[in-house]
C-alpha distance (Angstrom), angle and dihedral (degrees) to the residues before:
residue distance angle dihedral
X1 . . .
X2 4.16 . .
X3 3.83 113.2 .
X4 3.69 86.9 -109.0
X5 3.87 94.7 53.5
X6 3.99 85.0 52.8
X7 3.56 97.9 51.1
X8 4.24 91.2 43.9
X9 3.85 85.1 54.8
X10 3.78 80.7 44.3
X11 3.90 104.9 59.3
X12 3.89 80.8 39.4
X13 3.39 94.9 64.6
X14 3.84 86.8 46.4
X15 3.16 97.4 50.1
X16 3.92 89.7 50.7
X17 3.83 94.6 55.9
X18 3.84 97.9 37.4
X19 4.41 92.2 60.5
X20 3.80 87.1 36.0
X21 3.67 86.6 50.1
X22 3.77 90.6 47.9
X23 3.60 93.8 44.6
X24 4.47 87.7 64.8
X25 3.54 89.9 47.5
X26 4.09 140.1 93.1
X27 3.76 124.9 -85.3
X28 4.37 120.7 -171.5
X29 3.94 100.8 -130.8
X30 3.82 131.6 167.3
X31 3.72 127.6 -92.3
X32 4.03 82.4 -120.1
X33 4.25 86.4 68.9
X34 3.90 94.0 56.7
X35 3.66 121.6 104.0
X36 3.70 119.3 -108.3
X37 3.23 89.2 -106.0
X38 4.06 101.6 51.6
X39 4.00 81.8 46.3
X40 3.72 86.0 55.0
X41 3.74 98.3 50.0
X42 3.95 89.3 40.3
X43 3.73 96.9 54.6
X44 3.77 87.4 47.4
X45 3.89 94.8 48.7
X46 3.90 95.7 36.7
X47 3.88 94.0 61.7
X48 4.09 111.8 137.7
X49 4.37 87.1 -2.3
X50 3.69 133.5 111.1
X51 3.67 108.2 -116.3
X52 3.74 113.4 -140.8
X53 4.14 105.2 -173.1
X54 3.18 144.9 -68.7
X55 4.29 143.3 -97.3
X56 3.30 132.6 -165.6
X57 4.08 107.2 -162.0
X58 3.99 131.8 165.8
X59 3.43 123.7 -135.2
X60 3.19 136.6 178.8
X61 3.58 89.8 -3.9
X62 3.67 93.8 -56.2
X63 3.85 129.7 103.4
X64 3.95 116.4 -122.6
X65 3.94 133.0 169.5
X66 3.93 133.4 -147.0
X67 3.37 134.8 -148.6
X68 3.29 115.7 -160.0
X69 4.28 116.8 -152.0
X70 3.29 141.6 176.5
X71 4.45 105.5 -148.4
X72 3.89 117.0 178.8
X73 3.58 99.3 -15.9
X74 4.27 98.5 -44.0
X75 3.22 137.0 84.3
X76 3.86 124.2 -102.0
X77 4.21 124.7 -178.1
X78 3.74 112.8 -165.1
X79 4.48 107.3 -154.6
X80 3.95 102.5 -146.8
X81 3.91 133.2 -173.5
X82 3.81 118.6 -141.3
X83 3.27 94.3 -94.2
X84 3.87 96.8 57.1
X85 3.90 106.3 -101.6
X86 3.36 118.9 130.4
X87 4.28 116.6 -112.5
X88 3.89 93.2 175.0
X89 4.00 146.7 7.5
X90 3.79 121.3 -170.0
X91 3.34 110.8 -173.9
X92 4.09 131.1 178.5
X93 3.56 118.9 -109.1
X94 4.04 129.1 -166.1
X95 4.20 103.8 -108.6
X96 4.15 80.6 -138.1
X97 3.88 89.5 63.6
X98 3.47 104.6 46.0
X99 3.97 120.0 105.8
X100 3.88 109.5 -88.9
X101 3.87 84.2 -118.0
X102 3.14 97.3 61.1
X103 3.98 98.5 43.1
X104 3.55 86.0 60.9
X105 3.21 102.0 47.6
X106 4.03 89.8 53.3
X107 3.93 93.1 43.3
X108 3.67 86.7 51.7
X109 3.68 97.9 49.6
X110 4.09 85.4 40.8
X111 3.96 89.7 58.6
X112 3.35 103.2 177.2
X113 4.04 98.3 -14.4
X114 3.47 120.5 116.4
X115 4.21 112.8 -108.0
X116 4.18 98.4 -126.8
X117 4.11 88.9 174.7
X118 3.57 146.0 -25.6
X119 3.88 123.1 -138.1
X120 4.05 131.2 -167.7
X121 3.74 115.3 -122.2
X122 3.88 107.5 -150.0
X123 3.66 125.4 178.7
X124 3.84 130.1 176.2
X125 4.14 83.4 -2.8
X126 4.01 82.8 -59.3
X127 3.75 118.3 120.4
X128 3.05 108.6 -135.3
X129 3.31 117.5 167.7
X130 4.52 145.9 -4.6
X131 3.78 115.9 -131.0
X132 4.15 112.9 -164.9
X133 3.81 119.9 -157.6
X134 3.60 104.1 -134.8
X135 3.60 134.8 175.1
X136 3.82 126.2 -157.0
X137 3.72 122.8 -172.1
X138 3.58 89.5 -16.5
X139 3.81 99.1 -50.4
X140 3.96 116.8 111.7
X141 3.69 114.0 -136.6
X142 3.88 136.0 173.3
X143 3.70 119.8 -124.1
X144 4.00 122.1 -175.6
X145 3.25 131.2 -171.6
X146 4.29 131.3 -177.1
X147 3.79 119.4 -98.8
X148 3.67 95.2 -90.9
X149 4.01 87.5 51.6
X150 4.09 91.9 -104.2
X151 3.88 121.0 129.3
X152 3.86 119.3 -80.0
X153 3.63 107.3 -116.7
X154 4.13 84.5 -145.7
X155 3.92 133.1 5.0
X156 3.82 123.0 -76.6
């Protein structure tokens, strides 16, 4: 095969991953391109919040849509299959009201970062996990740690 062969097969290849890529990821739509039923759940979930958009994102093979909300002062994104049940809710939480456990185990994880905010990871009305917003050095990074503030033997 001539270099220039390789390298076509190359930006192929590329090309391949980068739309396949693009294909898993999250896309801003309008509350107009929801299902019926998402718009259902939404206007029942959005009561007394500011809504702040909308995704639509596949993963895992499977379709799901976000709405994005502002309740009380924090934010609050509700993870929704097509047919308007909810996969997912991650919901801010004050650092100050979080179980000691669990602030240490973020602070520890954190090391010397600096906690930006911590979120609730429910699923099936189960919390299941905190995720803290952290930057170090100037990178931001997400840290998450189980309900009693132990390590997560996988991601949420």
């Amino acid at each position: 095969m001539t270099t220039r062969a390789a390298l076509g097969v190359t930006l192929i290849a590329i090309v391949i991953v980068a739309l396949s890529s693009a294909q898993e990821g999250e896309n801003t739509i309008q509350r107009s391109q929801l299902p019926p039923a998402v718009q259902k759940t939404v206007e029942q979930q959005s009561t007394g919040a500011t809504v702040r958009g909308f995704s639509k994102e596949r993963e895992n093979g499977k379709t799901l849509y976000e709405v994005e909300l502002d309740v009380n002062g924090h934010s609050k994104d509700i993870l929704m299959d097509s047919r308007g049940v909810i996969a997912e809710v991650e919901e801010e939480v004050a650092f100050d009201s979080l179980p000691a456990t669990v602030k240490s185990g973020l602070q520890a994880k954190a090391g010397r970062g600096k906690i930006l905010k911590v979120e609730s990871i429910t699923k099936r009305d189960q919390l299941m996990a905190y995720e803290a917003k952290v930057v170090t050095d100037g990178k931001k990074s997400e840290i998450p740690v189980g309900p009693n503030g132990q390590s997560l033997a996988h991601e949420e």
